[in-house]
C-alpha positions, 0 to 999 in steps of 0.5 A, spaced: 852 153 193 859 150 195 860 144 201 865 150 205 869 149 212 870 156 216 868 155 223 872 154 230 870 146 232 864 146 237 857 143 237 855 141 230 852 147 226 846 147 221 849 152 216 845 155 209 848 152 203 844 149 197 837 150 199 833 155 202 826 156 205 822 163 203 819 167 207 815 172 202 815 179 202 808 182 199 809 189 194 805 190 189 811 192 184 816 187 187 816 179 186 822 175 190 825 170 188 827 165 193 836 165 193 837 159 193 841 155 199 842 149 201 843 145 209 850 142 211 854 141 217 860 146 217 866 143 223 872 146 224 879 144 225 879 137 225 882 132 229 883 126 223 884 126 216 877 123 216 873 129 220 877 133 216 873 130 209 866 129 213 867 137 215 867 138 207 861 133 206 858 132 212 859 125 216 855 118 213 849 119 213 847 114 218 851 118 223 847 125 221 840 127 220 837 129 213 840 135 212 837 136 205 831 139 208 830 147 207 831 153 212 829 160 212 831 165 208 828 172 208 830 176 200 833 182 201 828 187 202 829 194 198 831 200 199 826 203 199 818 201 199 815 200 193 810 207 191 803 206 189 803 210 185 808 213 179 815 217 181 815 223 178 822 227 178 825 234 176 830 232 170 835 238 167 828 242 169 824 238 167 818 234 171 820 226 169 816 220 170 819 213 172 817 208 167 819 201 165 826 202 161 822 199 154 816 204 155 821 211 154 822 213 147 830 213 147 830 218 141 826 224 145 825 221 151 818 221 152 813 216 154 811 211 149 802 209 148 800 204 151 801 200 144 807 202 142 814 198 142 821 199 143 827 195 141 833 194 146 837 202 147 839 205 153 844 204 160 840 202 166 845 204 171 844 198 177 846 203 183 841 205 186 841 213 188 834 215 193 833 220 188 833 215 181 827 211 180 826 205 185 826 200 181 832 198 177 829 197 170 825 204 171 828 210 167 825 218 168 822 219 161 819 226 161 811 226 162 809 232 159 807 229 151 806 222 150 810 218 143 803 215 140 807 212 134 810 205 136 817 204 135 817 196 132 823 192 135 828 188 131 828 182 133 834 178 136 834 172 132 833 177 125 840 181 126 845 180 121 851 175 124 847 172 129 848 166 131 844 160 132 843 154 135 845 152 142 850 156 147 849 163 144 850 168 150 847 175 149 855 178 150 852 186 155 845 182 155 840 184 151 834 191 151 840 194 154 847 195 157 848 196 165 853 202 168 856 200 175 856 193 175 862 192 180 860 186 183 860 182 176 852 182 174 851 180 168 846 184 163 839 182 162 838 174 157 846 173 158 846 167 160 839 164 157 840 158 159 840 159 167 834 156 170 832 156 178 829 150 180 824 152 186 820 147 190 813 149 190 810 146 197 814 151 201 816 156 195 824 154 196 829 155 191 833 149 192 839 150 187 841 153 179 840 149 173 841 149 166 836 149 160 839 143 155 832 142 151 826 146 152 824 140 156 830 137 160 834 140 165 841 138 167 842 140 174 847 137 181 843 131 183 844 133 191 839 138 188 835 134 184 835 127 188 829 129 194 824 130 187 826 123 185 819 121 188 816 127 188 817 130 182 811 135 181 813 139 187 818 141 183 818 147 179 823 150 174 823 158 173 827 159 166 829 167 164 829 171 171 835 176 171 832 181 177 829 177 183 825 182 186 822 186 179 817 184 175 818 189 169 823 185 164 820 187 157 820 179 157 817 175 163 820 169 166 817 162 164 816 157 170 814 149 167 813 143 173 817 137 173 815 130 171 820 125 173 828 126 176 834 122 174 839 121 178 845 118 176 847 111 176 854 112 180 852 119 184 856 118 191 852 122 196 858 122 202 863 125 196 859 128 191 862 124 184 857 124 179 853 130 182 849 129 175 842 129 175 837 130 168 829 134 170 824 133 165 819 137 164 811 136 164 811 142 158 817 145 154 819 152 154 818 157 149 825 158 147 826 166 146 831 172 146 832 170 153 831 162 154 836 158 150 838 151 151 847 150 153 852 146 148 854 141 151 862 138 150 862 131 147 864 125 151 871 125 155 872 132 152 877 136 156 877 145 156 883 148 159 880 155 157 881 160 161 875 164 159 869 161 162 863 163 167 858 161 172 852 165 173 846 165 178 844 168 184 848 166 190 853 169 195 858 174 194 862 171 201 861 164 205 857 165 211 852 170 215 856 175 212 855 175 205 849 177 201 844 174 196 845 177 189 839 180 187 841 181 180 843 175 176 852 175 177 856 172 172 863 168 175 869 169 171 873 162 172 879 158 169 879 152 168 885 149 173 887 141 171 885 136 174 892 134 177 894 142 179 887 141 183 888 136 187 895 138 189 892 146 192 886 142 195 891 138 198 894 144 202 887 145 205 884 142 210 884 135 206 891 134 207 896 131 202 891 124 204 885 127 200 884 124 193 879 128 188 874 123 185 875 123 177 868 126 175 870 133 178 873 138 174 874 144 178 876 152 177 877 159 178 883 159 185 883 166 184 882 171 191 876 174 191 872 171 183 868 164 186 862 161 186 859 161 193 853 159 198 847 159 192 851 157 186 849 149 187 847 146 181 848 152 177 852 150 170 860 153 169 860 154 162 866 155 156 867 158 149 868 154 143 868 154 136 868 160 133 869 166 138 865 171 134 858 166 135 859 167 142 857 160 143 859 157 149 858 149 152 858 147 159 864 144 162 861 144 169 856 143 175 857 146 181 859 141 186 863 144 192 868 147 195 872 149 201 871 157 203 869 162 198 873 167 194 879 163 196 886 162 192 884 155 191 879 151 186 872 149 186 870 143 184 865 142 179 861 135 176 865 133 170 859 133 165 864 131 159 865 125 163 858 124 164 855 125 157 854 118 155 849 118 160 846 124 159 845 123 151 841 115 154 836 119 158 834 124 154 833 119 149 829 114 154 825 120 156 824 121 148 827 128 146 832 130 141 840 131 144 841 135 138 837 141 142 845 141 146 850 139 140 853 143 137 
C-alpha cells in the first residue's frame, strides 16, 4: 500500500494502491474480504527533480483528478470449489471426515459433539494439497465415533506468565501453530491489533488500521480523510486472519465509524503527518484475538531491529503480485532518519530530495517489505520486558518507491504525532490508558 515508481514514462497510468473496490464472489463456505488498494498515478523516468516526486506522490492536486476514489479488484478465487457437503477421505486407512480444526479431539482424533469444545492444539499446514481439505482451517478427523465429552478450553488471558494490558502479541497465533508458512503469514490472533477498514457503499477495503481503544482507530489519513464527512459509510473489520474462510473458532467484529479526525498538519501532495484517528459508533469486544497496540511516548525514537508489519497486502509491486489471503507479518528494521534520506536520495528522488521530519522509515532489506495493500497498516516494535512480548507502534505505513527493494520504506512518525493523538482521544471522551503502557 506504498505510492511506488516502476514503469517506462508514457501517458499517465491508473495504477492499484491504497483502495480497492470488490467484486464479490459467493460460496456457501467461503467469505472474501476486500485486499485492500489504493489509485495513484505511477510515471516513469522523469525528466525533472519535480516529476521525479509527482512520479512519487502524483502531480498537485489541481493538476490530477481524484485519484483516492475505488477500482476493481477481484479476491482471489480458491483453488478449488467449495463442496456442499463434507469432504471424506482415507487416512492411514481409515475414512476421515474435514471439520473445522476446533471440532477434532487432538487426543484421539475423532469428531468432537456438536456442544463440545476444545483448546488451542495441533499445526494446520497452510499449503494446499488437491487431497487435504479444501479449507485451510479444516483438519480430517476420523468419523467412525463421535467424542461426546467436551473438552473445555483454557482461557488465554488465565494462563500463568500472561501478560496484560496493550501491545501483547500471540508470539505462532493462537488455537494452533502453521507448517509451511514460506511467505511469512502470521499465525492466527498474532497481531490482535490489526483492523481493516471497509467502505460499505461499494464493500471496498480501503486500507490497514490499528485498534488503540475498543472505540478508536489509528490509521494513514490518506485513507481516513475521504470519510471525514461521510464517516458512516466507514466500517471497521477487527480479528480477521484468512480472508476467504469463515471457520476461525473466533469470529471477526465489524463496528461502523462515526466521525474521522484528520491531523491539523496532514500534507496530501507529501504525505507529512499521514495521521488520522476513526471513532467508533460502538467499542469492540476486546478478546484473544482483538487487542488494542501500545503506543511510544512523544518524540520517542526506536532503533529496534526487531519490528513488524502485518495485513494483507502485496507480495510484489504491480500486476504481478498477489493479494495475501492469510494475514502476513513483515520483519522490518528500523533504518535512522539521516541513513534514510541519504538511500532515498540515490533513487529516483535525487540528492535534491529532502524526507519531511514526520516520517520515519524501515526495512531496505531485498525481498522483506511492505507493499500495494499495506497502506495504513501499523509498524510495530518490541519494548519493555521481551518475555511480555509486548510491543508498541512506531509507524504507519505511508509510501515507498518499489517493493522489496534495497532501500527503506517511509512510514508516519506516530511518536512525533502523539500529542495530538492523546487530544483527540480525549475530545472525543476515551481513556488513552487503552494504548499506554
Amino acid at each position: 500500500m506504498k505510492v511506488r515508481i516502476d514503469e517506462p514514462k508514457q501517458e499517465p497510468k491508473i495504477s492499484y494502491h491504497f483502495t480497492a473496490n470488490i467484486d464479490i464472489i459467493s460460496f456457501k463456505m467461503f467469505k472474501i474480504l476486500v485486499v485492500c488498494v489504493m489509485l495513484t498515478h505511477t510515471l516513469a523516468y522523469p525528466q525533472s527533480i519535480q516529476d521525479n516526486i509527482d512520479s512519487v506522490f502524483g502531480p498537485q492536486p489541481t493538476q490530477r483528478p481524484n485519484n483516492r476514489g475505488a477500482g476493481f479488484i477481484v479476491t482471489p478465487e480458491p483453488i478449488v470449489g467449495p463442496t456442499e457437503s463434507p469432504q471424506t477421505f482415507v487416512n492411514n486407512g481409515q475414512q476421515c471426515l474435514c471439520v473445522p480444526y476446533y471440532m477434532c479431539d487432538p487426543t484421539n482424533q475423532t469428531v468432537i459433539a456438536d456442544d463440545g469444545v476444545v483448546d488451542g492444539f495441533g499445526i494446520i499446514d497452510i499449503r494446499f494439497d488437491p487431497q487435504d481439505c479444501q479449507d485451510v482451517l479444516d483438519v480430517c478427523c476420523n468419523s467412525d465415533k463421535q467424542t461426546e465429552e467436551p473438552i473445555v478450553p483454557v482461557p488465554i488471558e488465565q494462563k500463568p506468565g500472561r501478560a496484560s494490558g496493550c501491545g501483547i502479541r500471540n508470539v505462532g497465533g493462537i488455537d494452533f501453530q502453521l507448517s509451511g508458512d514460506f511467505n511469512n503469514e502470521a499465525g492466527f490472533g498474532e497481531f490482535p491489533w490489526t483492523v481493516a477498514l471497509i467502505r460499505i457503499s461499494d464493500d471496498s477495503c480501503v486500507c490497514g488500521g490499528s485498534l488503540i481503544h475498543p472505540k478508536a482507530v489509528l490509521t494513514g489519513n490518506h485513507c481516513a480523510r475521504a470519510f471525514v464527512n461521510d464517516a458512516k459509510d466507514l466500517k471497521i473489520r477487527a480479528g480477521e486472519w484468512d480472508t476467504q474462510t469463515t471457520k476461525e473458532r473466533l469470529p471477526y467484529q465489524e463496528r461502523i465509524a462515526s466521525r474521522v479526525f484528520s491531523h491539523p498538519n496532514y500534507n496530501e501532495r507529501s504525505l507529512a503527518n499521514d495521521v488520522a484517528i476513526i471513532e467508533l459508533e460502538d467499542p469492540f469486544q476486546l478478546d484473544q484475538h482483538i487487542n488494542t497496540i501500545c503506543l511510544p511516548p512523544p518524540n520517542y525514537v526506536s532503533t529496534s531491529k526487531n519490528c513488524f508489519a502485518s495485513g494483507w497486502g502485496k507480495d510484489v509491486f504491480g500486476k504481478a503480485g498477489k493479494y495475501s489471503v492469510i494475514q502476513k507479518k513483515v520483519p522490518l528494521p528500523i533504518v535512522p532518519f539521516n541513513q534514510c534520506q541519504a538511500e532515498l536520495q540515490q533513487t529516483k528522488l535525487t540528492s535534491k530530495f529532502r524526507l519531511d521530519p514526520s516520517f520515519i522509515c524501515a526495512g531496505g532489506v531485498p525481498g522483506v517489505d511492505t507493499c500495494q495493500g499495506d497502506g495504513g497498516a501499523p509498524l510495530v516494535c518490541p519494548v519493555g520486558n521481551p518475555a511480555q512480548n509486548r510491543y508498541s507502534q512506531s509507524g504507519i505505513v505511508a509510501w515507498g518507491i518499489g517493493c522489496n527493494e534495497d532501500h527503506p520504506a517511509v512510514y508516519a512518525n506516530v511518536a512525533l504525532a502523539r500529542d495530538w493523538i492523546d487530544s483527540q482521544v480525549r475530545f472525543i471522551g476515551l481513556d488513552t490508558s487503552y494504548y499506554t503502557y
